[in-house]
Structures are given as structure tokens and as C-alpha cells.
C-alpha positions in Angstrom: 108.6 141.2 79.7 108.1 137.5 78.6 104.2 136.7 78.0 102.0 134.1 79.6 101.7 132.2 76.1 105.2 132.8 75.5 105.9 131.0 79.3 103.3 128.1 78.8 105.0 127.4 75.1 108.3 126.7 76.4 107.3 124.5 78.8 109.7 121.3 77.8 107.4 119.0 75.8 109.1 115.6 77.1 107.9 116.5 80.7 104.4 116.8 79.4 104.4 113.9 77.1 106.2 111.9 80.2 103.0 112.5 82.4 100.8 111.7 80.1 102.1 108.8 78.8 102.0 107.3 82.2 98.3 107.8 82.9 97.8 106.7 79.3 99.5 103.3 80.5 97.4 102.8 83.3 94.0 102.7 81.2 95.7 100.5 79.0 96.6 98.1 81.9 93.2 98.0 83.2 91.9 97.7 79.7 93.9 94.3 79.2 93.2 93.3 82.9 89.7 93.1 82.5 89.4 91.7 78.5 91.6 89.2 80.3 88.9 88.0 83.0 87.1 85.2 83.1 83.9 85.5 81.3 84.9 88.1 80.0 88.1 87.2 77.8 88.4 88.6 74.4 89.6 87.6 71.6 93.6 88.8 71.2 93.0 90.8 67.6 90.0 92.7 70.0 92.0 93.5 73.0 95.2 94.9 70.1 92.5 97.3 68.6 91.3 98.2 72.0 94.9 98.7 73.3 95.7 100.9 70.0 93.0 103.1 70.9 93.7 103.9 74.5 97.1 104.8 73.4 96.0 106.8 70.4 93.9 108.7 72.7 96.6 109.4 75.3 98.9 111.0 72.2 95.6 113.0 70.9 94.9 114.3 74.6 98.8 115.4 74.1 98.6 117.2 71.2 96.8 119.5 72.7 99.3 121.1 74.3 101.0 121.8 71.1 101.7 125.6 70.4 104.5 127.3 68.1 107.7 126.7 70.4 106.3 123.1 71.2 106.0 121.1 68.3 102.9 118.6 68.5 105.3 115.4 66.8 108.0 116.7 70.1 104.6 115.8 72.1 103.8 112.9 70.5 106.9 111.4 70.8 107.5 111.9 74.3 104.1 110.3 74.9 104.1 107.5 72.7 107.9 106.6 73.9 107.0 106.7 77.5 103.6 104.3 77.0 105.7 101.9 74.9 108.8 101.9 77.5 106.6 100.8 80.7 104.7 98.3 78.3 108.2 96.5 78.3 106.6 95.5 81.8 103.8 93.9 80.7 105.3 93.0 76.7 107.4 90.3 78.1 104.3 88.2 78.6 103.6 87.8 75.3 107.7 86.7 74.3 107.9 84.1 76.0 106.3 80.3 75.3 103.8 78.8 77.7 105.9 76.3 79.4 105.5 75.4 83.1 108.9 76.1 84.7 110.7 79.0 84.2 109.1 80.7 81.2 112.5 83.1 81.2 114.8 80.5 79.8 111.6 79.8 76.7 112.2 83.6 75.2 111.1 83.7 71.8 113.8 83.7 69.3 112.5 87.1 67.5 111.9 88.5 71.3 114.1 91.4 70.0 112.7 92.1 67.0 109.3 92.3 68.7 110.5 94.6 71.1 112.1 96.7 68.8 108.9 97.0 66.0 106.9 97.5 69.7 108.4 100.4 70.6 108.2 101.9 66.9 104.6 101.3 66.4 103.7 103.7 69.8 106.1 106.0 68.6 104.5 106.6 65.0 101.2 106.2 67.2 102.3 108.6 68.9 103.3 111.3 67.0 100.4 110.6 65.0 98.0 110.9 67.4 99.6 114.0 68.9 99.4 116.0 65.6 95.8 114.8 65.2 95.3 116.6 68.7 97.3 119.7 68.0 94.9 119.9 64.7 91.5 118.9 66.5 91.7 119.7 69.9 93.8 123.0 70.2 92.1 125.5 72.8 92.9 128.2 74.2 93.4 127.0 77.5 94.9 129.1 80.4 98.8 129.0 81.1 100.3 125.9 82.4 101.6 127.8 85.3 100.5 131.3 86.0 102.6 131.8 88.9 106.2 131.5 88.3 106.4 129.6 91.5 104.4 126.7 90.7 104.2 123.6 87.9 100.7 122.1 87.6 102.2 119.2 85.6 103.8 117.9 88.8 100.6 117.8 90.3 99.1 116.5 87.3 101.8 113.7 88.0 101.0 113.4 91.9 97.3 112.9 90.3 98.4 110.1 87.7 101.0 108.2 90.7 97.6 107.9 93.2 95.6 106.8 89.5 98.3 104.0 89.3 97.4 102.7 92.9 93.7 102.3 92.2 94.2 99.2 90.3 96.7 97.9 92.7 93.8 97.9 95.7 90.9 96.9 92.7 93.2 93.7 92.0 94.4 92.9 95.4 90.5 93.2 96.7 89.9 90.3 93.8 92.6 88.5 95.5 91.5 88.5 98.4 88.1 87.8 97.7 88.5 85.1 96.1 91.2 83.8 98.5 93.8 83.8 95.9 96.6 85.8 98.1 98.7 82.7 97.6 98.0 81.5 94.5 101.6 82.5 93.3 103.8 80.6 95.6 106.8 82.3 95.3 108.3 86.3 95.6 109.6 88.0 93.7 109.6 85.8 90.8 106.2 84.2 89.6 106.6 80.3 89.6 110.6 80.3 89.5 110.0 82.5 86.4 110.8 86.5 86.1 107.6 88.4 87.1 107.6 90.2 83.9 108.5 87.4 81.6 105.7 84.7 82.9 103.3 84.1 80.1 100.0 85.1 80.0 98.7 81.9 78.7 99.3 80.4 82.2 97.7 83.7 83.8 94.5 81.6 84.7 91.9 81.5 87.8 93.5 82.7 91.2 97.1 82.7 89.3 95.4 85.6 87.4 94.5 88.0 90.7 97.7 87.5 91.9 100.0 87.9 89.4 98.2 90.4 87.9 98.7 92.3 91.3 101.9 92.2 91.3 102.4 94.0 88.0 100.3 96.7 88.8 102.3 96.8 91.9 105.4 97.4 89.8 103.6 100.0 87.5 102.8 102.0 90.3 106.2 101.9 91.8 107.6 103.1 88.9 105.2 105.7 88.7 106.2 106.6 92.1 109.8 106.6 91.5 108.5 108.6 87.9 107.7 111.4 89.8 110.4 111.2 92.3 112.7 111.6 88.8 110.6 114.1 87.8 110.9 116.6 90.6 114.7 115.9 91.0 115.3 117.1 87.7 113.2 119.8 88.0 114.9 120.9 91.4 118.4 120.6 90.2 117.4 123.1 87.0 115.8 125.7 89.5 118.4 125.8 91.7 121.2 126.4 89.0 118.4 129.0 87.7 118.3 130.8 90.7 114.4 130.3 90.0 112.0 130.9 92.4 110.1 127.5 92.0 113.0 126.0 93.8 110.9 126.0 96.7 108.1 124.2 95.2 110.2 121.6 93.3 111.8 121.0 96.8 108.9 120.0 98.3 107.6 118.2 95.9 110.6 116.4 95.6 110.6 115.4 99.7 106.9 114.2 99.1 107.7 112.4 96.1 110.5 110.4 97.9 108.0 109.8 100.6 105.4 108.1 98.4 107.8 106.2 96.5 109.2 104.5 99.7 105.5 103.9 100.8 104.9 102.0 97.8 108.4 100.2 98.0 107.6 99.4 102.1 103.9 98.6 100.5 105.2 95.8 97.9 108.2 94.4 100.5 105.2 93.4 103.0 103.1 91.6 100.0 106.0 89.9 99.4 107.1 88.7 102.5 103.5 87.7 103.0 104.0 85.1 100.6 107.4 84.0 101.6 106.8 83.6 105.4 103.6 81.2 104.7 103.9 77.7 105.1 105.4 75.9 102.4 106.1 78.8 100.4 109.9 78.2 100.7 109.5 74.8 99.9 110.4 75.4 96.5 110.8 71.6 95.4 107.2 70.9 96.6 105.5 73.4 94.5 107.7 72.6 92.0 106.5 69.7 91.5 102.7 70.8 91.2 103.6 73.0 88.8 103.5 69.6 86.8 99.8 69.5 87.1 99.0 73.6 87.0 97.3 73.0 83.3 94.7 70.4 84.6 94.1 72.4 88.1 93.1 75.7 86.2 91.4 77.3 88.9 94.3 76.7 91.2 93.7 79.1 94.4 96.9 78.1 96.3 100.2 75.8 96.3 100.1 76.6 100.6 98.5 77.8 103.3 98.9 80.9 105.6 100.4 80.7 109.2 99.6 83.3 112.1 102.5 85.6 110.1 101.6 85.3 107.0 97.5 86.5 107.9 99.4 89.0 110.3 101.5 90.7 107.0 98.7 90.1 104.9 96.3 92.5 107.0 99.1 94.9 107.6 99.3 94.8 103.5 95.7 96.1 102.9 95.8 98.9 105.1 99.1 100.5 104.1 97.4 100.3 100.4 95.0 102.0 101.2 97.0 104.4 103.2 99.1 104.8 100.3 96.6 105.7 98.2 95.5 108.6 100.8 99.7 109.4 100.6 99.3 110.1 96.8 96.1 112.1 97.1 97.1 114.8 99.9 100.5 114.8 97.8 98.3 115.8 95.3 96.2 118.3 96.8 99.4 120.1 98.6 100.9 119.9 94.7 97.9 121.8 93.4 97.3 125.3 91.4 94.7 125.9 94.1 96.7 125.2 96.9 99.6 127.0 95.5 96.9 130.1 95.1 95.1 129.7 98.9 96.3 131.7 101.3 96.4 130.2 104.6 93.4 130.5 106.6 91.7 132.2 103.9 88.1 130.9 104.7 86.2 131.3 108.0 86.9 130.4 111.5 85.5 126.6 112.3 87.7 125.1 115.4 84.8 122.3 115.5 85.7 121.6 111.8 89.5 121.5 112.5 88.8 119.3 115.4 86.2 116.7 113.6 87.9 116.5 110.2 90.7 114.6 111.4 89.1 113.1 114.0 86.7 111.5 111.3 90.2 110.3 109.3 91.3 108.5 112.0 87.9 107.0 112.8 88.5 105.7 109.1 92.0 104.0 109.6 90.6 102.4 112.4 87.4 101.0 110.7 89.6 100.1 107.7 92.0 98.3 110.2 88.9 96.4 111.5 87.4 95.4 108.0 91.4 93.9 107.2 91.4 91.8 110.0 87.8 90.7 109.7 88.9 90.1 105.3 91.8 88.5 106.4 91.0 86.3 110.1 87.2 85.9 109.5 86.8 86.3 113.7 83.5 86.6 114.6 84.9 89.7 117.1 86.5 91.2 114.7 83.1 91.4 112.2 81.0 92.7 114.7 83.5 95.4 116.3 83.3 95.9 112.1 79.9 96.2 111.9 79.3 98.1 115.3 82.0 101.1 114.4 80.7 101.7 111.3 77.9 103.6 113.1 80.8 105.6 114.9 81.8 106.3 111.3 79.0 107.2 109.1 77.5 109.6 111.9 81.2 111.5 112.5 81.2 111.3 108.1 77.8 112.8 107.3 78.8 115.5 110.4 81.9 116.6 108.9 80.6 116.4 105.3 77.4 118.0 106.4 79.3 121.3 108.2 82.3 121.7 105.2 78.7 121.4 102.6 76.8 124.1 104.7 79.5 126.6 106.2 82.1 126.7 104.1 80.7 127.0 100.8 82.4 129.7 99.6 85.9 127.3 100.0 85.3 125.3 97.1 87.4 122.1 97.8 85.6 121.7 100.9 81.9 121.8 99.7 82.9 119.6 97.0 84.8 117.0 99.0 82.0 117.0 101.8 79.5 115.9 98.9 82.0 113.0 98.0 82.4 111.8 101.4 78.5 111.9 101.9 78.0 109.7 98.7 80.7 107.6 99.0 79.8 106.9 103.2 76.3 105.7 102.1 77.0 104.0 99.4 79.6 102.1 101.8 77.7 101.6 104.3 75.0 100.5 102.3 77.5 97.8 100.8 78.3 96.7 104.6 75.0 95.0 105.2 74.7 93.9 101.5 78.1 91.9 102.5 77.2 90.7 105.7 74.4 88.8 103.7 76.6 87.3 100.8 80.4 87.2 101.8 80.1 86.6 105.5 78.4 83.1 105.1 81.3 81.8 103.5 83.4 83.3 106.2 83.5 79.6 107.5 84.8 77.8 104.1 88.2 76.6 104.2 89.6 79.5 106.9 93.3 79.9 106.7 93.5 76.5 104.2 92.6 77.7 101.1 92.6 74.4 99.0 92.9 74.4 95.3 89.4 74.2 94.6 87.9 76.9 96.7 86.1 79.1 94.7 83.4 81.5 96.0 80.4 82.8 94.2 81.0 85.7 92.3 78.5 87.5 93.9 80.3 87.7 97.2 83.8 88.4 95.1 81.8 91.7 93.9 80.2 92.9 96.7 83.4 92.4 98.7 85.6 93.9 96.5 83.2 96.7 96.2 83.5 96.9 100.1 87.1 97.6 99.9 87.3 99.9 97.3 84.5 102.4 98.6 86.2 102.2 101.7 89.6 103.0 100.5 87.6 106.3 98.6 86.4 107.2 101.4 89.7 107.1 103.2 91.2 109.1 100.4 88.3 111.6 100.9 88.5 112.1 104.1 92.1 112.5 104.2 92.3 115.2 101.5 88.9 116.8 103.2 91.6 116.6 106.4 94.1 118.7 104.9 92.2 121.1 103.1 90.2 122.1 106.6 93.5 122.8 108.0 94.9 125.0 105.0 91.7 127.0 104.7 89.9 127.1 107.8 91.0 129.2 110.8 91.0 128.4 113.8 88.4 129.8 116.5 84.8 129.7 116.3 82.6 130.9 113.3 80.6 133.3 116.0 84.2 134.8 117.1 85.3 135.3 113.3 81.9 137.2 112.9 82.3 139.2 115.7 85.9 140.2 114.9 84.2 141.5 111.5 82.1 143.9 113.1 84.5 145.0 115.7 86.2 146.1 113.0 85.8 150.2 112.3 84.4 151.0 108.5 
């Protein structure tokens, strides 16, 4: 019979290094987002060392996983091939000169060359990096999959596709916070130039939010579609196996689909935001202001948003944040532990079954009603806003409260009840600190959005803050959802006890 460390060690080291070298991407994006900020810009040798770092770190983590069938430079490789490949994304800016019009057709003659010593540097990096881990870091951590059904590496992946979506919501909150949601006039190109070849010289000011949303737009698409890939291939090798997991990588395979069109849908109504708002089809118009973009460096917006536009552009936030929600149940049904649960296996709470996802849809609609507010600025809309969130907090710190004190022997559920208490009062918390700095400038330039709007970067904070607490919470409340209905029976707790003692010794 073939051993557990003899199982784990011929787990194929490129699907390893694959998921890894995703989430290693993802830090380095955020890293180079916010060394790219305003008032916080660093210089460019600064943000290379701090880039060379994250992705040394990503191939160290790797090498971990190194043991005698799985060689750590296989590991390294794998990683430091996958980061470099989905940098391409992001590389481009950097190849092309800072003109205004179409920074495509200004490709840098050695563009090639660049690309090509690029993606050798993260391989050495990587295989470097990995062997450091294999040497360092080696543990003697459990089997990657214990039960021959199941592949924690593709939840691992689910984990790393919903990680890629946080930045997506981080930078569309800035966006829309500092009423930048049109600062790029065009979709899907970026000023009449490829998305992934505009330079990041001219990344400035609103230009910045946008654009910058976009990208990590892409990234998570393609981390979507990643693990859509992933699955597949795992699938088809099953079934020819006549392997058990077949089951396992099927389902993950239907979810995976699902979260990849999600994001796809997701990004097609960002887009279309832009294109349906006036003026933004007028492509000789804001041509022509791209003249003066370098004087008008805190340029918000070339036009202005219609009834449509606003409509799509609320209808954009909250299929983020549901998105994000998607990619963490995906998650959660992907898991070790869920693989491990039986059905039903903790106690009988109907009132638990019944509240749980009665406290996630309270969330979608509170969300719903903090878009339109974000979006319209309606004086109805804020106080409906401000009025539900009592609705929600109490039905929260309820739910939270019972999965905390009655089901403690269910870990995910005591565990996710603490998050959503935390992250309800810190939310609500950050609901009347916004009502005192972003909603007084609720009245500045509604639906215009000149070129020199700015707004204090207080109220960009504390409303961007707003959004992203809220979308945790959603997450937590739909994973909290989904868990109460995998482990908790129905029936009440007093009826489960009774049906214990019933029971003859």
C-alpha cells in the first residue's frame, strides 16, 4: 500500500507552484499600487527591491513543499514562471514611452529583450528562493490530501481567486470616493491605448483609481479562469484514472466556471458603465483633452454620468461585492474541513438555519442601499441607509451571538460568529463616522464630476473603509450562511436533546 508521504510527494509540483505563484502576484500588485499613491510614491529602485522581495518570498513559501519525488528547483520554477507570466499584465507599463495618444504604437525598441531578461530574473528568483525554502523551511507538515477524494490545493486556489478580488473592491471604493469612476473615458482600452500597455507615468490623480481598477480587474479574471483551468485538467486526469476524486474535481470545476463568469458579467457592467455615459463615445472630444491631460494632473473626468450610467454603476458595486461572497463559499465548499463534515454533524438549531440566511439577505439589501446612496447621493436613499443598519447589526450580533454560544463545538461556526461580531461594529461604527465626513460633500458636483473635484482625504478613507467592512461582512455572513446549513440540523436544540435521552444505553 502506497504511504501518506509517498501520496503528498507526488503531488505534481507545477500545480503547487501555479497557486502560489498567483497569490504571490497579488501582494506584489498591491505592493506597487500603494508605493504608487499619492503621497506615498517611491522612488522606482525602492518599489524593484520591494517587488524582488514579495516574489522571493512567494518561491521561499514554495520550497516548502519540496520533498524527495518533488524537487524544490521543479517548485521554484513553477512559481517564479507563473508570477513573471501574469506580470506581463502589469510589465507593459513600463515598455512603453509616456506619450499622450496611444502609448501602444510608442513600444520601446528593446520591449522584447525586457520581456525576455523579465521573465528569467523570476525564474532564477525563483528557483532560488524555492531551494532556500526547501532548506529553511521544511516541516513535517501533514499530507496535502489525506483523503483520496479531496485536493486542498484547489481550495487553496478558491482561497487565492477571492484574495485577487479584494483589491478589485479596495480600488474601486477609491474610485468611487473620490468620484474618479470616469476618469478613464474609454472601455476597454485606456485613452485609445491597450489597457495593459498605457504607461504608468501618465497613471496620475483619478486616472490612477481607475485604471488601476481595471487591472486588478483583469488579474482577478484570470485568476478566476486560473482555477477554472485548474480543475478542468484535474477532472479530465480523474476521470481517465477511474479516480475517485472525480467527483470532487467536478464540482469544483462547475463552481469554478460559475465564479469565472461572475467576474466576466462583473467587469462587462464596469465597462458598459463607462461607455453608456455622456460623452464617453465621443471619442474626438476627449481626444482632444488628452492634449492638456499633463497640465490637468488631477483630472477626475473627461464626462459626466447620465441616469444609465449611475444605474450600471450601482449595479457594479454590489455584484463585487457579491462576487467576492461567490469566491469565499466556493472556498468553504472546496475545503479539507468541509470535505471531512458530515452532514448535520452538529446540533439541532432550526432558529439558526432560519436567521443565518435571513441575516445574509438583510446584508445584500443594506449593501444595495449604501450603492445607491455612494452612487445617487438621495437624501431617501441615506437615511433608509442609515435606518436598516439597525435591522442589521441586531439580526448580526443575534446570529453571531447564537453560532458563538451553541455551537461551539462546530468550529467554523464559533469562529465566523466572532468575525461577523467584530466586523458588524466596527462597520457600524464607521457608518456614523461617515455620515459626519463624506455625507457633507454629498452635495458637491452630484452627477457632474468636473475635473477639479477633489474631496478631502479624510472622507476618501472613511468611505472606502465603509465599503470594504461592509463587503467582509457580506463575505462573513455568507460563508457563516453555508456552514449553518452543512452542520447544523434541522429541529430544535430541546428536540435534539430529548432524542438523546430517548435513546436506550
Amino acid at each position: 500500500m502506497q504511504s501518506k508521504h509517498a501520496t503528498r510527494s507526488h503531488y505534481p509540483a507545477w500545480r503547487i507552484g501555479i497557486v502560489v505563484g498567483f497569490a504571490t502576484t497579488v501582494v506584489m500588485w498591491l505592493i506597487a499600487f500603494f508605493l504608487h499613491l499619492q503621497g506615498l510614491t517611491a522612488e522606482p529602485w525602492l518599489t524593484g527591491v520591494a517587488l524582488i522581495l514579495a516574489q522571493t518570498g512567494g518561491s521561499v513559501l514554495a520550497g516548502r513543499y519540496a520533498s524527495r519525488d518533488r524537487a524544490a528547483w521543479k517548485l521554484g520554477l513553477a512559481t517564479g514562471l507563473t508570477t513573471s507570466v501574469l506580470n506581463l499584465l502589469i510589465l507593459g507599463s513600463v515598455l512603453t514611452e509616456p506619450v499622450r495618444v496611444q502609448a501602444d504604437q510608442a513600444v520601446r525598441p528593446d520591449a522584447g529583450i525586457m520581456v525576455a531578461g523579465y521573465l528569467s530574473i523570476g525564474v532564477v528568483i525563483g528557483i532560488v528562493g524555492a531551494m532556500l525554502g526547501s532548506r529553511f523551511l521544511a516541516s513535517d507538515e501533514k499530507t496535502d490530501f489525506e483523503d483520496s477524494s479531496h485536493d486542498r490545493w484547489v481550495s487553496r486556489f478558491a482561497w487565492v481567486a477571492a484574495f485577487a478580488v479584494v483589491p478589485v473592491l479596495f480600488t474601486g471604493g477609491l474610485t468611487t470616493s473620490n468620484q474618479a469612476g470616469l476618469a478613464v473615458p474609454d472601455w476597454p482600452n485606456t485613452y485609445a491605448t491597450n489597457m495593459f500597455l498605457y504607461p504608468v507615468a501618465s497613471m496620475t490623480g483619478g486616472k490612477l483609481y481607475e485604471h488601476t481598477h481595471r487591472l486588478f480587474g483583469s488579474l482577478a479574471g484570470v485568476a478566476a479562469l486560473g482555477l477554472f483551468l485548474y480543475t478542468l485538467t484535474a477532472w479530465i486526469g480523474a476521470k481517465r484514472a477511474d479516480s475517485d476524486r472525480s467527483r470532487f474535481y467536478g464540482v469544483a470545476t462547475l463552481l469554478s466556471f460559475g465564479a469565472g463568469l461572475a467576474v466576466l458579467v462583473q467587469g462587462v457592467i464596469g465597462g458598459f458603465r463607462v461607455v453608456l455615459a455622456d460623452g464617453s463615445t465621443d471619442q474626438e472630444s476627449w481626444s482632444n483633452a488628452v492634449e492638456a491631460m499633463p497640465e490637468i494632473s488631477h483630472s477626475l473626468a473627461l464626462t459626466t454620468d447620465n441616469t444609465t450610467s449611475l444605474g450600471l454603476a450601482v449595479v457594479h458595486g454590489i455584484t463585487g461585492q457579491l462576487t467576492f461572497a461567490f469566491l469565499c463559499v466556493i472556498a468553504c465548499v472546496l475545503s479539507v474541513r468541509w470535505a471531512r463534515t458530515a452532514a448535520f454533524a452538529g446540533k439541532a438549531d432550526g432558529l439558526l438555519r432560519l436567521a443565518a440566511p435571513a441575516f445574509l439577505v438583510t446584508a445584500v439589501l443594506q449593501l444595495s442601499l449604501g450603492s445607491v446612496t455612494r452612487h445617487f447621493q438621495h437624501t431617501h436613499a441615506l437615511y433608509s441607509h442609515i435606518g436598516f443598519s439597525v435591522i442589521v447589526t441586531g439580526l448580526a450580533f443575534f446570529v453571531a451571538g447564537r453560532a458563538v454560544l451553541r455551537h461551539g463545538d462546530s468550529r467554523p461556526l464559533p469562529l465566523l460568529g466572532r468575525g461577523v461580531l467584530g466586523v458588524v461594529f466596527l462597520q457600524f461604527c464607521l457608518g456614523w463616522v461617515a455620515l459626519m465626513v463624506v455625507v457633507p460633500h454629498y452635495d458637491e458636483a452630484l452627477g457632474t464630476t468636473p475635473l477639479t473635484a477633489e474631496r478631502p482625504a479624510s472622507s476618501v478613507l472613511v468611505a472606502t473603509m465603509h465599503q470594504m467592512t461592509g463587503a467582509a461582512l457580506l463575505a462573513l455572513g455568507a460563508m457563516l450562511a453555508v456552514w449553518t446549513y452543512r452542520l447544523v440540523a434541522p429541529g430544535s436544540a430541546r428536540s435534539s436533546e430529548q432524542a438523546r435521552v430517548s435513546v436506550p444505553a
